[in-house]
C-alpha positions as CSV (number, residue, x, y, z in Angstrom):
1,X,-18.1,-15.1,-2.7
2,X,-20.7,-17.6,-2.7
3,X,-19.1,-19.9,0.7
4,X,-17.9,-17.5,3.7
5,X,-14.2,-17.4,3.5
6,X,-12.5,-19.7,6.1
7,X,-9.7,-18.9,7.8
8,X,-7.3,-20.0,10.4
9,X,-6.0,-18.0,13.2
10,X,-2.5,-18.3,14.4
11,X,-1.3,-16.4,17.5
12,X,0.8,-17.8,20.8
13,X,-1.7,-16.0,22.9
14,X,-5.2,-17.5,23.7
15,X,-6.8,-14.1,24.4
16,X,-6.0,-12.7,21.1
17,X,-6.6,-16.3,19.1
18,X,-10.2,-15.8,21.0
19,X,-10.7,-11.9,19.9
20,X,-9.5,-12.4,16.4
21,X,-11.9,-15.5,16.2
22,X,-15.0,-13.6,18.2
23,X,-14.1,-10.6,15.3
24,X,-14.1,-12.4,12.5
25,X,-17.1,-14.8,13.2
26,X,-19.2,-11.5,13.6
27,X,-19.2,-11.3,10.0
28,X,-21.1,-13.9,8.0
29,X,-19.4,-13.8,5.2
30,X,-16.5,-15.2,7.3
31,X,-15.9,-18.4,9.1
32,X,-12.9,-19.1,11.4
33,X,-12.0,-23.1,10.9
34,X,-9.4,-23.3,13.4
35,X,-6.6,-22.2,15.6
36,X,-2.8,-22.5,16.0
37,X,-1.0,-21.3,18.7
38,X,2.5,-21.6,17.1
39,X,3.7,-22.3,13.7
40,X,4.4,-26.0,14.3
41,X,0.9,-26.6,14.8
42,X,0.1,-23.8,12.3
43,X,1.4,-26.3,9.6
44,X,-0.9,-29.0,10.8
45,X,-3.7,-27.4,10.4
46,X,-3.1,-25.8,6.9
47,X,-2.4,-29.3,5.8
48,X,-5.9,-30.5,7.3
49,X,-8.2,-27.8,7.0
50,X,-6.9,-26.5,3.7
51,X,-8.0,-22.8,4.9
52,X,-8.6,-19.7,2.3
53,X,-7.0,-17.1,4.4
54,X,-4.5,-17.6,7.3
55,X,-4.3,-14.7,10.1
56,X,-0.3,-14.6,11.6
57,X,1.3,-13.3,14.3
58,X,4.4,-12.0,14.0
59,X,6.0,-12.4,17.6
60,X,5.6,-16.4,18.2
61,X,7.8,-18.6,19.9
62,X,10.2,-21.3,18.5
63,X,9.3,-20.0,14.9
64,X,8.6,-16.4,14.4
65,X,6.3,-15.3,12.0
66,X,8.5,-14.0,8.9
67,X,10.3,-17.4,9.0
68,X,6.8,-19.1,8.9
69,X,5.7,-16.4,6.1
70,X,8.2,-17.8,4.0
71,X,8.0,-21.3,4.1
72,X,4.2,-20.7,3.3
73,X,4.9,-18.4,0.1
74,X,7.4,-21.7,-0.7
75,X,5.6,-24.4,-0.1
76,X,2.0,-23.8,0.2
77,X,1.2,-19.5,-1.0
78,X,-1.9,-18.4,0.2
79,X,-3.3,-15.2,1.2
80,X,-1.7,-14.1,4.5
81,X,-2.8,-11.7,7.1
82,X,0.0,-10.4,9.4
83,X,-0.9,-9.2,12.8
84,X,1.5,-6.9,14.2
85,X,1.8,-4.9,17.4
86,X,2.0,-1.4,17.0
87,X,5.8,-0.2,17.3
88,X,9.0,0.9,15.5
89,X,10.4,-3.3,15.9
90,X,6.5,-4.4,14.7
91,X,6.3,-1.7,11.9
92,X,10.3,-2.8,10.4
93,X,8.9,-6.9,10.6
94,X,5.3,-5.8,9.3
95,X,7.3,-4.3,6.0
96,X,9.5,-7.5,5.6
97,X,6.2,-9.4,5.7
98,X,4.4,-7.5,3.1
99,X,7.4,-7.6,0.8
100,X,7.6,-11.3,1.3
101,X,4.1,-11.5,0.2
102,X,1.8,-11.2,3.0
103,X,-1.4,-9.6,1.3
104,X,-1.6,-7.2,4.8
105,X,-1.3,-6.5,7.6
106,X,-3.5,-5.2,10.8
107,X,-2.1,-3.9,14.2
108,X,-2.9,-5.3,17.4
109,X,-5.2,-3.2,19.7
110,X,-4.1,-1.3,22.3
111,X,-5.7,-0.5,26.0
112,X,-8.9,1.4,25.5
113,X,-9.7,0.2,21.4
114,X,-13.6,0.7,21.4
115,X,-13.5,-1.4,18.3
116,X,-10.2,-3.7,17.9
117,X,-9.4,-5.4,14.5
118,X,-12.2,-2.9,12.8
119,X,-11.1,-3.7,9.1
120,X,-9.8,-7.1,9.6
121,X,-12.8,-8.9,8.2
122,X,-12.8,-7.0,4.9
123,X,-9.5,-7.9,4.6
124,X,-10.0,-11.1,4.6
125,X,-12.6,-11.1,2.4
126,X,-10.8,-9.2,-0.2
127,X,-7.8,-11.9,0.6
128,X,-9.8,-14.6,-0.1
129,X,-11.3,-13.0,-3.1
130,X,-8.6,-12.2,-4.7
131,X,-6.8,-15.9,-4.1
132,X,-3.5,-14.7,-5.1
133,X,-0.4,-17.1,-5.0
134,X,2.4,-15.4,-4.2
135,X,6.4,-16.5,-3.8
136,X,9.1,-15.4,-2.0
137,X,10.8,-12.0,-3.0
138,X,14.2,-11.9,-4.1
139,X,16.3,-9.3,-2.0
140,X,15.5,-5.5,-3.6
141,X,18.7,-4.1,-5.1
142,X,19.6,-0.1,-4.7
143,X,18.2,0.9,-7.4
144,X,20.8,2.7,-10.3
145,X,18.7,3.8,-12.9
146,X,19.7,5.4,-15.8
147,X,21.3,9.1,-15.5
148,X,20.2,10.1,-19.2
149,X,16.5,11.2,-17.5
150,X,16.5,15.5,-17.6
151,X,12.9,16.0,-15.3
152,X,10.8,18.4,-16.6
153,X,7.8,20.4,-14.5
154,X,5.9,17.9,-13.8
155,X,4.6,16.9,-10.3
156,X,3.8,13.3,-9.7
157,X,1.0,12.0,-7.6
158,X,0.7,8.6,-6.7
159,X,-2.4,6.9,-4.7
160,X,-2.2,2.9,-3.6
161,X,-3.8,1.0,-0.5
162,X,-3.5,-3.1,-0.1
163,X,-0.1,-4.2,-1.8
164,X,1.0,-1.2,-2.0
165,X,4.1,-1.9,-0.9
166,X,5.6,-4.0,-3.4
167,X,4.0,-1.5,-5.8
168,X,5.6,1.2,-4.6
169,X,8.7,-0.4,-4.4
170,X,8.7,-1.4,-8.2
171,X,7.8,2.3,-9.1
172,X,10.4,3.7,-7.3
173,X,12.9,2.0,-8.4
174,X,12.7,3.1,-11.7
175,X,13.1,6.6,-10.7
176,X,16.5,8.2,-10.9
177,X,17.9,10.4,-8.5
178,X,16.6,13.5,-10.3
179,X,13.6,12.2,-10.2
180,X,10.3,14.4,-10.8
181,X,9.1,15.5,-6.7
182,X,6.3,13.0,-6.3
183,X,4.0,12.9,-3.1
184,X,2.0,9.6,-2.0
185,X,-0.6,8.4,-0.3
186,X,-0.5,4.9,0.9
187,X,-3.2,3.4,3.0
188,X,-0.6,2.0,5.9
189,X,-1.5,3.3,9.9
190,X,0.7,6.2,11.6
191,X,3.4,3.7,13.1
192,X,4.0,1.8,9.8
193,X,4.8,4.9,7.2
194,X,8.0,6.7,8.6
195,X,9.6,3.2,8.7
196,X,8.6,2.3,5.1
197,X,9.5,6.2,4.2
198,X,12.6,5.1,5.5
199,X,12.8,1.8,3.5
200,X,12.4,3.2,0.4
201,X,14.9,5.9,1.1
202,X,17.5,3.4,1.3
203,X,16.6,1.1,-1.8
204,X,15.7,3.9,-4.2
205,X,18.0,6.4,-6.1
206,X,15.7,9.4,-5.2
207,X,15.5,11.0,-1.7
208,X,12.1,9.1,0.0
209,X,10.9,10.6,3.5
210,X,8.1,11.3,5.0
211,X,6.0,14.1,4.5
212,X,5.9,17.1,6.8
213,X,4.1,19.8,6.8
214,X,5.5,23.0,4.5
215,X,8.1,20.7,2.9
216,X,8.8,22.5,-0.2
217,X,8.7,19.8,-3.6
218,X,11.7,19.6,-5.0
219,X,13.5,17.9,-7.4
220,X,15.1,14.2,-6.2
221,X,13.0,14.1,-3.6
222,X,9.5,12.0,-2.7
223,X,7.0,12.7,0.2
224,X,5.0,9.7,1.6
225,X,1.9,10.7,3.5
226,X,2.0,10.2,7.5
227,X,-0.7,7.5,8.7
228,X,-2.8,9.0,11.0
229,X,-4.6,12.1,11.6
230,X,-3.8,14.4,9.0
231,X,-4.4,14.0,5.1
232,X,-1.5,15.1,2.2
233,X,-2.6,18.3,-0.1
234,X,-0.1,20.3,-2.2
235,X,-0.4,23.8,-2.0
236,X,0.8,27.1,-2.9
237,X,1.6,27.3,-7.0
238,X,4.4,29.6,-7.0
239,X,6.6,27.5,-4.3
240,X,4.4,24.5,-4.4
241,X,4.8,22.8,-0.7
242,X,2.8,19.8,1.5
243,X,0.1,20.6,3.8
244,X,-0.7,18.2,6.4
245,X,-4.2,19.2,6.9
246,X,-7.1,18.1,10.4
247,X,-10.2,16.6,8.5
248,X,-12.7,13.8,8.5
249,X,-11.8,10.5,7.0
250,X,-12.7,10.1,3.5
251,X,-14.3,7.4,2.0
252,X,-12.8,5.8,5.1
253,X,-9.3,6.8,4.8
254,X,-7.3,9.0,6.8
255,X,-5.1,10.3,5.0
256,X,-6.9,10.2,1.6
257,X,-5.8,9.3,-1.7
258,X,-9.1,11.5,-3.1
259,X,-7.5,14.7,-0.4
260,X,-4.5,14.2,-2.0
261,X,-5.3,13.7,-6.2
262,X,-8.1,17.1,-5.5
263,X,-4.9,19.1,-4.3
264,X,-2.7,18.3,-7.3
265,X,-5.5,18.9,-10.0
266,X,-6.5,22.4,-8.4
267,X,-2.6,23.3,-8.3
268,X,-0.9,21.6,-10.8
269,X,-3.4,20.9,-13.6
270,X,-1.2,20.1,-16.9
271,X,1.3,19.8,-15.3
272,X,0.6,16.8,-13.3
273,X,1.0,13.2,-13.6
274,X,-1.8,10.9,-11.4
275,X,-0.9,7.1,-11.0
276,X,-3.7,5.1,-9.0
277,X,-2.1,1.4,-7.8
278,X,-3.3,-1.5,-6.1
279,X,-6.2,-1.1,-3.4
280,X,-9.4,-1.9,-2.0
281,X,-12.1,0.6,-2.5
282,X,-12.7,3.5,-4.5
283,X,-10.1,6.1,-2.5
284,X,-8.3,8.4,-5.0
285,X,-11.1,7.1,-8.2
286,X,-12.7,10.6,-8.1
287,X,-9.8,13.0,-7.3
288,X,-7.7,11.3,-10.4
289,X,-10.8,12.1,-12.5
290,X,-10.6,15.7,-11.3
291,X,-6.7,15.6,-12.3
292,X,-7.3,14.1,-15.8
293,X,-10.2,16.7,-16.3
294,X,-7.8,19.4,-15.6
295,X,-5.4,18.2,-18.0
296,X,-3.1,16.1,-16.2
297,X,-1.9,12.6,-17.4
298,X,-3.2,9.3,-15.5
299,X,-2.2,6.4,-15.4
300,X,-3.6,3.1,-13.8
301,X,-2.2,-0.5,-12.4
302,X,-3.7,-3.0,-14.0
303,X,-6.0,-6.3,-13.0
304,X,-3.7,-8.8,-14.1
305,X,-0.8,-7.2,-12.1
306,X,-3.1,-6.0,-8.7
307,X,-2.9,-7.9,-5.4
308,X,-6.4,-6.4,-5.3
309,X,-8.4,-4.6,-8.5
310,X,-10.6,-2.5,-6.3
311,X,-9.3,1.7,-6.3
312,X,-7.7,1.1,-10.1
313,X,-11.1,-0.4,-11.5
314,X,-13.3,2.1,-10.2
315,X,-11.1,5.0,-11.6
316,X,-11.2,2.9,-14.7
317,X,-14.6,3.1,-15.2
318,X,-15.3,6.4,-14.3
319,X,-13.2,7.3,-17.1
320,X,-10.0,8.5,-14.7
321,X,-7.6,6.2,-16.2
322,X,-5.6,6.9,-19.1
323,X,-3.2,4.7,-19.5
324,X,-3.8,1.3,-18.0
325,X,-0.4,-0.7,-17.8
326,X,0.8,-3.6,-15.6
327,X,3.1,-2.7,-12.9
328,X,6.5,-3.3,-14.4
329,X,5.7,-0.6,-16.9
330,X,4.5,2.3,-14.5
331,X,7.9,3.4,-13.8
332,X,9.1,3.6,-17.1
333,X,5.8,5.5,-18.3
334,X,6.0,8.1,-15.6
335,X,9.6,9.1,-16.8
336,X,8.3,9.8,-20.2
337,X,5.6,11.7,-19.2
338,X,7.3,14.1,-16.8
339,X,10.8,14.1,-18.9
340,X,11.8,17.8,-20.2
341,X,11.6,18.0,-24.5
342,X,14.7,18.0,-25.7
343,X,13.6,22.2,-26.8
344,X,12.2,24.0,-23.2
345,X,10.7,21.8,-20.3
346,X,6.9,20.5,-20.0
C-alpha cells in the first residue's frame, strides 16, 4: 500500500479502544483515525472519516455488533474486523459475523497475554489491501445434493485461512452424504473450530466434526482440524486415521495446512485430492506441491473469487495448482475427481 491503512476502532470499553489503538499504531503501515464506543457513534464516524478498515466489537450496548455488521455490509460494505472474546457464546457470534461478511476476526486477550492482538495489524493490512465489498448472506440451506455420486478411494485434503469460512461452507455443500472422508485445516484459534465443526455439521449432508486423534476416515464423514496446539496428519495406509501431533508452528500456523498436505502426499499419493482456498500467506503452498508431485490431483481457489489471494497464489506459482477454478466450481470438481469409474473404483 502506498498510504498506511486507516482504521476506526469501535469497542464500548475505553481500555480496549486504547490497546487496540496503542497495537495498531505500532505498525507504520497502519494509522488508527478514530474511535467509537458504540455503534451509534460508530456510524458517525464512518460517514466522516470514510475509514479503510473498521475494528468491531461484538458485545456493545444498545446495538450489538452482528446487527451493526449488517447494516454496514447493506449500506456502506467495507472490510470488517470482528473482535470477539474467547468463549463458546463469542465463538457461535464470531461465525455468524464471518458468514455475514466480516473479513475476520481476532480474540480478545486474556489475563497474562505477553503479546495481545499479535496478528491484528496484518490483518488489517491484508483487509485493506484486498478492499473487498461484501453484502449480506442469504440464510445457508441444508444442503441436499444429489444421491447419484458412488465415492471412489479417494481422500480429500483441504487447506484455507482468512475467509475460509464462507469457502468452506460453499464446498461443503456440494458434498453428498457419501461424500469422499476429507480432513481440513482451517486457520481459526482453539475456541472457534469445534463450534464451526459443529456448524457445518448441521448445514451439510456429510457428517462434519472435529478431528480427534485416531479417528479412523471413513466414508460420509469430514474432520476439521482443532485450533490450538496440535497440527492434523493422516496416518497409517492400511486403516488410514488422524493424528493430532505436539510440534512447532509452521510458517506461523498451529495447526498447519503444510503438516497436514505432507501427511496426505506421503500416505495417500494417487489417491489423493489437495484443494488450497482462500488465505494469507503461503501455509499449505509447499505440502500441496508434495501431493501433486506424488500424483495426487490439486486444485486451487481462484483470485477473482478470494477474500484474500495470498496461500492460493503462492501454490500457483510454485506449480502446486492444477486446476485453478472460482469457488462455486470447487465442489462440483472434487466430486469428479474422487467419483468411482463406472468399471472398479479410483
Amino acid at each position: 500500500m502506498s498510504a498506511p491503512a486507516r482504521v476506526l476502532v469501535v469497542d464500548d470499553s475505553p481500555t480496549m479502544r486504547g490497546l487496540i489503538t496503542a497495537v495498531l499504531n505500532s505498525d507504520p503501515e497502519v494509522n488508527v483515525i478514530g474511535q467509537a464506543g458504540d455503534a451509534m457513534e460508530a456510524r458517525s464516524a464512518i460517514k466522516q472519516l470514510n475509514p479503510d478498515v473498521v475494528t468491531l466489537d461484538i458485545e456493545m450496548p444498545n446495538m450489538n455488533g452482528l446487527e451493526f455488521l449488517e447494516k454496514i455490509m447493506r449500506l456502506r460494505p467495507m472490510p470488517v474486523i470482528m473482535v470477539s472474546t474467547m468463549t463458546h457464546h463469542g465463538a457461535h457470534a464470531t461465525l455468524a459475523a464471518l458468514e455475514i461478511g466480516a473479513f475476520d476476526c481476532v480474540g480478545k486477550p486474556v489475563p497474562g497475554d505477553a503479546r495481545p492482538f499479535v496478528d491484528l495489524a496484518e490483518k488489517v493490512k491484508a483487509a485493506a489491501r484486498s478492499g473487498r465489498r461484501q453484502v449480506v448472506a442469504a440464510p445457508v440451506p441444508v444442503a441436499t445434493p444429489a444421491t447419484e455420486y458412488r465415492v471412489g478411494r479417494k481422500v480429500v485434503a483441504i487447506g484455507s485461512s482468512t475467509g475460509g469460512v464462507e469457502a468452506l461452507i460453499a464446498v461443503l455443500q456440494k458434498f453428498p452424504q457419501n461424500c469422499p472422508p476429507t480432513v481440513i485445516t482451517q486457520h481459526m484459534p482453539s475456541t472457534f473450530t469445534k463450534s464451526f465443526a459443529e456448524r457445518l455439521n448441521r448445514i451439510c449432508a456429510p457428517v462434519v466434526q472435529e478431528a480427534t486423534d485416531g479417528a479412523r476416515l471413513e466414508i460420509g464423514k469430514v474432520y476439521l482440524a482443532p485450533g490450538g496446539e496440535r497440527h492434523l496428519q493422516v496416518v497409517n495406509p492400511s486403516a488410514p486415521c488422524c493424528r493430532l501431533i505436539e510440534k512447532d508452528p509452521v510458517n506461523g500456523h498451529r495447526p498447519s495446512v503444510d503438516v497436514l498436505f505432507d501427511s496426505v502426499a506421503e500416505l495417500a499419493g494417487r489417491n489423493a485430492v489437495g484443494v488450497i482456498l482462500t488465505g494469507m500467506g503461503r501455509d499449505g503452498a509447499s505440502g500441496l506441491l508434495k501431493m501433486r508431485s506424488a500424483g495426487a490431483r490439486t486444485i486451487g481457489q481462484n483470485e477473482k473469487t478470494c477474500v484474500v489471494y495470498g496461500m492460493p497464489r503462492v501454490a500457483h506459482e510454485i506449480g502446486a495448482v492444477e486446476h485453478q477454478l472460482p469457488l462455486g466450481s470447487i465442489g462440483e470438481e472434487i466430486l469428479k475427481l474422487t467419483a468411482a469409474r463406472k468399471e472398479g473404483t479410483e
